[in-house]
C-alpha positions in Angstrom: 136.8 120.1 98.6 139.0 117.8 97.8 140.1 114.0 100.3 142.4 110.8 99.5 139.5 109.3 100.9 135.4 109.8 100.8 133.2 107.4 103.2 129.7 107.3 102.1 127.3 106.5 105.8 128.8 106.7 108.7 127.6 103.1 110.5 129.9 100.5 112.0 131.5 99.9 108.5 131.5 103.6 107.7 133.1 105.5 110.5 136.0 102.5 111.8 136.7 102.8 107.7 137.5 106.4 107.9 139.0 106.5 111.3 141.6 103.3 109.9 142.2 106.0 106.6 143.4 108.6 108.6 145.6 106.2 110.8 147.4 105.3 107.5 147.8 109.0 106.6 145.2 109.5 104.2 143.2 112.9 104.5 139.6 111.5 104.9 136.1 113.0 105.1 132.6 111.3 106.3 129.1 111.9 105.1 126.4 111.3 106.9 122.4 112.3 105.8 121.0 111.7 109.2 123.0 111.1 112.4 126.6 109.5 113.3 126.9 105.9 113.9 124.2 105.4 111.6 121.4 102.9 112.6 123.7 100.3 114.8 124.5 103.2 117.1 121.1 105.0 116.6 118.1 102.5 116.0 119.4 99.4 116.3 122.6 97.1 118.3 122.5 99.6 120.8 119.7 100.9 121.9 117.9 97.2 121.6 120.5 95.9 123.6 120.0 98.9 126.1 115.7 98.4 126.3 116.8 93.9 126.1 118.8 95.0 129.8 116.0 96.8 131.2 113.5 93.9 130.5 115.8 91.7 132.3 116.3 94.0 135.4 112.4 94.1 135.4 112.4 89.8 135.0 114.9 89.7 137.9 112.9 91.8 140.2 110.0 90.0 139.9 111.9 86.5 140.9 114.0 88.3 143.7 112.3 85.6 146.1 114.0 82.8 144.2 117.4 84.8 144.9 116.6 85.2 149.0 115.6 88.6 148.0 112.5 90.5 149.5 111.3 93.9 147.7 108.0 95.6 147.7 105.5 96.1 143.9 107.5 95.5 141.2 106.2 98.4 138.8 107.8 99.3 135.4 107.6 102.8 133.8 107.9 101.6 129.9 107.9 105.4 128.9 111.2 105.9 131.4 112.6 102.1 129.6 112.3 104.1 126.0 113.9 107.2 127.2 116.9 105.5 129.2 117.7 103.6 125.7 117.8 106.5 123.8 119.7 108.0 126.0 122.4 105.3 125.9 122.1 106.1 121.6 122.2 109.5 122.5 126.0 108.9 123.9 127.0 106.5 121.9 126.6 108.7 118.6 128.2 111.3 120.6 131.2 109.3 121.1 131.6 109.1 117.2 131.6 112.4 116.3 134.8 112.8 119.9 136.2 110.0 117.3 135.8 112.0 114.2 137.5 115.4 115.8 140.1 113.2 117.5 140.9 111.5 114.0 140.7 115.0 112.4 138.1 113.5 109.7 136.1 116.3 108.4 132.2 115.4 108.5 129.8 116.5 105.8 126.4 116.6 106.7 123.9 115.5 103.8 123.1 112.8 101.1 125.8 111.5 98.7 125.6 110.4 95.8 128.7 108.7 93.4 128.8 111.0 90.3 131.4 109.2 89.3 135.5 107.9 90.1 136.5 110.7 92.4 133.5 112.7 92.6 130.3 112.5 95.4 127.8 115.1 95.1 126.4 116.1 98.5 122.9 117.7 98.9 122.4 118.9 102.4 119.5 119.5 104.4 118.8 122.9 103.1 118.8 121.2 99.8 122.2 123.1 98.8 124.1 120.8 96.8 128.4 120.3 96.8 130.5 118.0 95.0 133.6 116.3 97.1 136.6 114.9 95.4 138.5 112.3 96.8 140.9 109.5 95.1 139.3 106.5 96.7 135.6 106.5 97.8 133.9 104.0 100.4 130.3 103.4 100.1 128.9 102.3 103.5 125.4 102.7 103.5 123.9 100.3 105.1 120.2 98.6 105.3 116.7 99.2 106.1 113.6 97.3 107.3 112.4 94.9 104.6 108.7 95.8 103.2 106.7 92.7 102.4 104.1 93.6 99.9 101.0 92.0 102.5 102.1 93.8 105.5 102.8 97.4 104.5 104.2 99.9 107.3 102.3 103.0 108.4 104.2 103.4 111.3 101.3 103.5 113.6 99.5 100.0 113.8 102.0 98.4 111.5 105.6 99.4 112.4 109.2 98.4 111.9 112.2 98.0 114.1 112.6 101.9 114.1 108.7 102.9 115.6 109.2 99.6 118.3 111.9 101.2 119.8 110.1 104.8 120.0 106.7 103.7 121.1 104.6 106.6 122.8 102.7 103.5 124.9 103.1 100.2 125.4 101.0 98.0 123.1 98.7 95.2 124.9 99.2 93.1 122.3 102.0 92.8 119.1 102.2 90.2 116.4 105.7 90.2 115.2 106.1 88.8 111.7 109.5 87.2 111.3 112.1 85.3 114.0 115.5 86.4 113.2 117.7 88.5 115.5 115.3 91.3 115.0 111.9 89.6 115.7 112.9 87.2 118.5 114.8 90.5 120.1 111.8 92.7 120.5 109.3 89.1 121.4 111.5 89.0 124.3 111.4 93.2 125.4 107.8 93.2 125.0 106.7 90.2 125.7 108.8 90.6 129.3 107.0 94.5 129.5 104.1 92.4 129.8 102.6 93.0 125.9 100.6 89.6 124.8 103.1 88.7 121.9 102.7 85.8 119.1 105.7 85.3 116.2 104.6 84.4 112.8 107.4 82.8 111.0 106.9 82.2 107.3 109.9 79.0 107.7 109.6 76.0 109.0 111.3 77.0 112.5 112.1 80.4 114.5 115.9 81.7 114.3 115.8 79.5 110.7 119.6 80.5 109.8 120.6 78.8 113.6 121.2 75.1 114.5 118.1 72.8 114.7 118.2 72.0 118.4 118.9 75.5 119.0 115.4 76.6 117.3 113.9 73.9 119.2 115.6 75.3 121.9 114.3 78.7 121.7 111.1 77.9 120.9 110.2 75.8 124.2 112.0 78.7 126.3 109.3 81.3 124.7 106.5 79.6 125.0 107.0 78.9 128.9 107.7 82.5 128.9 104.3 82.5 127.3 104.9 84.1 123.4 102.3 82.4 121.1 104.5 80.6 118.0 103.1 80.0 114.4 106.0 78.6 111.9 105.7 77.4 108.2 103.1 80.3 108.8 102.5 83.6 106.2 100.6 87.2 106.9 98.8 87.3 103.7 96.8 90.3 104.5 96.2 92.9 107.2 93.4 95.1 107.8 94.4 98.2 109.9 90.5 100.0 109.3 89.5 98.8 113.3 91.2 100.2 116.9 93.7 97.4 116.3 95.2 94.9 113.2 93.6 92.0 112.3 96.0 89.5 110.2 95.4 87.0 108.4 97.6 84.5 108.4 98.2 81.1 106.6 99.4 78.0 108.3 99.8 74.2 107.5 96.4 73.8 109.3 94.2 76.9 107.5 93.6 80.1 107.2 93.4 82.0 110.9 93.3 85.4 111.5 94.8 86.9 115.0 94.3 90.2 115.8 96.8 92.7 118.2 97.1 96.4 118.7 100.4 96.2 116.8 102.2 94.3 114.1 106.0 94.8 113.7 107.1 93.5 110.6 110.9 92.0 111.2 111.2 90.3 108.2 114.7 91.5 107.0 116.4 93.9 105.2 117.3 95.7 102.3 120.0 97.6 100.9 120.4 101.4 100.7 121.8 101.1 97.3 119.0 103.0 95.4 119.8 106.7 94.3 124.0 106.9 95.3 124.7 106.8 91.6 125.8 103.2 91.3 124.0 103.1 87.8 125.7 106.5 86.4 129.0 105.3 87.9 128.6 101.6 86.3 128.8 100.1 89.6 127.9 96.4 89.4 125.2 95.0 91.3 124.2 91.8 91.6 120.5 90.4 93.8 120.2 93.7 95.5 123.4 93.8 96.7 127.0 95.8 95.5 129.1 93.5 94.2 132.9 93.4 95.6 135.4 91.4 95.8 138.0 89.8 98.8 138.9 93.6 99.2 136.1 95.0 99.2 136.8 96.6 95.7 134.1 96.9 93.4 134.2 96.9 89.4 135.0 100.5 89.3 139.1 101.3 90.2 138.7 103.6 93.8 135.5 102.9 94.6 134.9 100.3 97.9 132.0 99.3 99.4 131.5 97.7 102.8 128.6 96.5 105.4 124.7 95.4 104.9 124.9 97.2 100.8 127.3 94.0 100.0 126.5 90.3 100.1 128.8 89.6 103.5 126.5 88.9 106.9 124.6 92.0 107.6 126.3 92.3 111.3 127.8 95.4 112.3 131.7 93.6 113.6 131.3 92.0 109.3 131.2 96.2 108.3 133.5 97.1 110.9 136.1 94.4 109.9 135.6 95.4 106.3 136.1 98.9 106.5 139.3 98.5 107.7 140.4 96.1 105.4 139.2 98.6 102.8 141.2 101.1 103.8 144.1 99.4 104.1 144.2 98.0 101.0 144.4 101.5 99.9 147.1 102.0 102.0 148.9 98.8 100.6 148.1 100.3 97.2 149.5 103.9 98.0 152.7 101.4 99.7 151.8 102.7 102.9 151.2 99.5 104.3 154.2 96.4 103.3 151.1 93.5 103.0 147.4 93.2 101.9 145.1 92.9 104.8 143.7 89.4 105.5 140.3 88.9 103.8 137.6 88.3 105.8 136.4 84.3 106.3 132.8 84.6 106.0 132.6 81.0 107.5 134.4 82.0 110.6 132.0 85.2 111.5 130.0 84.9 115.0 126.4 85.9 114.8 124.7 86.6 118.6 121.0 86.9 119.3 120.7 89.3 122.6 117.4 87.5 123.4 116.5 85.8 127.2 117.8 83.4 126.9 121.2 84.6 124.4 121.9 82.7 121.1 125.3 82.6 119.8 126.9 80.5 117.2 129.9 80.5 114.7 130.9 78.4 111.8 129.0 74.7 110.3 125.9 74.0 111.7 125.6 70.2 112.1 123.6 69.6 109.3 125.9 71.7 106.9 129.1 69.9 108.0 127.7 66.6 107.1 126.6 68.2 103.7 129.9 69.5 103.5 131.2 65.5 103.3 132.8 65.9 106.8 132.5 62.9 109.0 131.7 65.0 112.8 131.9 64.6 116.1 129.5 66.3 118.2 129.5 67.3 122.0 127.1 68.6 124.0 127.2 70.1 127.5 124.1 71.9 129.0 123.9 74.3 131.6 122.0 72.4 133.8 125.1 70.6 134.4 127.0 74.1 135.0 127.7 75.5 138.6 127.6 79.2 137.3 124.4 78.9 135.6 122.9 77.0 138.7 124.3 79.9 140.7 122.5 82.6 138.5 119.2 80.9 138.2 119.6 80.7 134.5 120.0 76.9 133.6 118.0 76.9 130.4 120.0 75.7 127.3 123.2 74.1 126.1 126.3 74.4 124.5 126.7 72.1 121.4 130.2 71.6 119.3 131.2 70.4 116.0 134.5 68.5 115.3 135.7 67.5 112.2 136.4 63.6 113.1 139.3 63.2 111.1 141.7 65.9 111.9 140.1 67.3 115.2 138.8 70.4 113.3 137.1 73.0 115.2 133.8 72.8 112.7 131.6 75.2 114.9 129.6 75.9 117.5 126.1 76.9 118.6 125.3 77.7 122.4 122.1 79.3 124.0 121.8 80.4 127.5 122.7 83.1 129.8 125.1 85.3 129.2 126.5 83.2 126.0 127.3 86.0 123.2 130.2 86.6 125.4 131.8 83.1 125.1 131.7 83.0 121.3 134.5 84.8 120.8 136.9 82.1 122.1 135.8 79.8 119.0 136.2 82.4 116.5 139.8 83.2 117.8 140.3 79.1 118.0 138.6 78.6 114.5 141.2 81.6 113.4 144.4 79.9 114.2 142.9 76.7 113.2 142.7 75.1 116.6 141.6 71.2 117.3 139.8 69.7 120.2 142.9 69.1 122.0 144.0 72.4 122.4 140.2 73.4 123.3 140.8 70.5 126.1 144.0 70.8 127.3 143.5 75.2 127.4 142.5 75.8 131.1 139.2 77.2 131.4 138.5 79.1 134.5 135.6 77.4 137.3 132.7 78.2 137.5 131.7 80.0 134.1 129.7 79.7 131.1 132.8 79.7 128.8 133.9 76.3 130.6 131.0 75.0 129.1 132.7 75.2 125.5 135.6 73.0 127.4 133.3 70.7 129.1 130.9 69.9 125.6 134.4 69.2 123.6 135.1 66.7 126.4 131.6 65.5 125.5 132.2 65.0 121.7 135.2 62.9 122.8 134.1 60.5 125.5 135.9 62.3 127.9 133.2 64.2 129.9 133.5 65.1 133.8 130.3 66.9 134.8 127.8 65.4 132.8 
């Protein structure tokens, strides 16, 4: 069997890769060991985001009387919650493999592995093996949950991100080691199910990779939502042998041990890079990640690789954006394309957080612009202050921005509140064509909305606020 082009996983990265190959003319194949959209479509953007929406249908029910709203028991059926996100997984995959037929990319079911430049072997479920030939080769395989050596997961009283979206019955109580996207996520689901929850974060603050004030943000919003928080904190042992877990846990104060019916360990990932044939293929990898470069070429001539296996932001638009630009350098090798595509800028890349309430942010935080040597100008605008929030009944958090004093960069920005992971865009787009605060100012922003709260904190940062 013989391609132009072989994608290894079939993820974010791994199917917009092949589909943008066969756009450029390029006959391309897909494999895939387990199911299509790999685990953003499957166990993990999608699906969370899908269980995130019914927790806050259930959290809007029972405040209908703050809305003029009258309705009799509120009830949830968590076993009905599981089933309607899997069902939206369900679809979603389905609508990859419509993609593959319509792109007329051929998809071969199994595990590959490089055996070289040109050649992936493919051993399918039945355990039959085949080698595929192809000029160029994309390897797209993605993560999986990070296992700390104190908190190993059996998938029944210790679990990862996979088993928390599957779970036969809700838990009465779930310690959740780790505060990133992940952890803060499924705080918020269960936590609104009605599950006890307490976060053990082993840095000094929860959503560490975030602005400061936006941590301190998040962390007074969950614990009036009533989620127990433990930072500079560390799970140093757990002991499964009872009905429930009992960890222990060291903090700045002591040792303490908590005990819950359920620990999900959220504490990052790790690449699927072991057993593809990197070694054989002399593929070079550097701190658990494949090595690439602007391109997304590795060290070996034909070979690619793309998404949460290279050191870029493990976010599923990062894979998507690079598998494109993967493919068409290909294309502008083969001169099917007249230009290179434009490398990513890592430093322009938003990251969202689909917690209650949303985190969103994009570029320097304020403390690494000022490490950076830039002199800033900061604006802040919260949504107390904003009529649409007001009107929603979600005025909890802020929108903060960071200007470079000098020229009027557009440094970055950090916002948390409702309904914020879909404002973020606008920055990246004004970041992109190297927009200042006077465009951001004099660009009219439509009243009332959230995004006008990216308007009204540049006013802010210049002395020039209306509302607040």
């Amino acid at each position: 069997m013989a391609y132009d082009v072989i994608v290894l996983g079939s993820g974010p990265g791994g199917y917009p890769a092949a589909i943008r190959a066969s756009q450029l003319g390029f006959k391309t194949a897909i494999i895939e060991k387990e199911s299509l959209g790999g685990i953003c479509l499957n166990w993990g953007c999608i699906p969370t985001k899908a269980l995130l929406k019914s927790a806050q249908v259930y959290e809007s029910m029972k405040h209908s009387k703050e809305y003029g709203l009258e309705a009799g028991e509120v009830k949830h059926n968590f076993e009905a919650v599981i089933k309607r996100s899997r069902g939206v997984a369900d679809k979603m995959s389905k609508g990859v493999t419509f993609l593959m037929k319509k792109n007329k990319i051929d998809v071969i079911m199994g595990f590959g592995k490089v055996k070289g430049k040109g050649q992936v072997e493919v051993t399918g479920a039945d355990g039959k093996v085949q080698i595929v030939e192809g000029k160029y080769i994309v390897i797209a395989t993605g993560a999986r949950s990070r296992q700390l050596p104190s908190l190993p997961i059996d998938g029944k009283k210790v679990i990862g991100y996979r088993e928390a979206m599957v779970l036969p019955q809700q838990p009465k109580s779930m310690i959740v080691v780790g505060s990133g996207a992940i952890g803060v996520e499924f705080a918020y689901f269960y936590n609104s199910m009605g599950t006890k929850v307490t976060i053990v974060e082993f840095l000094p603050r929860i959503v560490p990779v975030e602005d400061e004030e936006i941590s301190k943000e998040l962390e007074k919003q969950y614990k009036k939502q009533g989620i127990e928080i433990y930072t500079s904190a560390e799970v140093t042992s757990v002991d499964t042998s009872g009905p429930g877990v009992k960890a222990k846990v060291k903090t700045s104060g002591g040792e303490i041990t908590l005990e819950a019916d359920i620990v999900l360990s959220a504490a990052g990932i790790v690449a699927n890079i072991e057993n593809i044939g990197l070694e054989q293929a002399g593929i070079k990898v550097e701190k658990g990640k494949i090595v690439v470069d602007k391109y997304q070429q590795t060290n070996v001539n034909g070979i690619y690789a793309i998404g949460d296996c290279t050191p870029g932001q493990a976010l599923a638009h990062v894979a998507s954006k690079e598998g494109i630009n993967a493919a068409e350098h290909m294309a502008f090798t083969e001169k099917k394309l007249a230009h290179a595509p434009d490398p990513l800028d890592y430093n322009n890349i938003p990251g969202c957080t689909y917690c209650t309430p949303e985190v969103a942010s994009i570029g320097y935080t304020e403390k690494a612009a000022k490490e950076a040597g830039y002199e800033i100008k900061v604006g802040k605008f919260p949504f107390m202050a904003s009529g649409k929030a007001s009107a929603a009944g979600a005025t909890e958090g802020f929108v903060k921005v960071i200007f470079d004093a000098k020229y009027g960069e557009f440094l970055g920005a950090h916002l948390i509140g409702y309904n914020v992971t879909e404002n973020i865009a606008e920055v990246s787009v004004a970041r992109k064509l190297e927009t200042t605060y006077h465009e951001i100012l004099n660009a009219s922003h439509p009243h009332p909305t959230i995004s006008e709260g990216i308007k009204e904190a540049t006013a802010a940062a210049y002395g020039e606020a209306i509302d607040i």
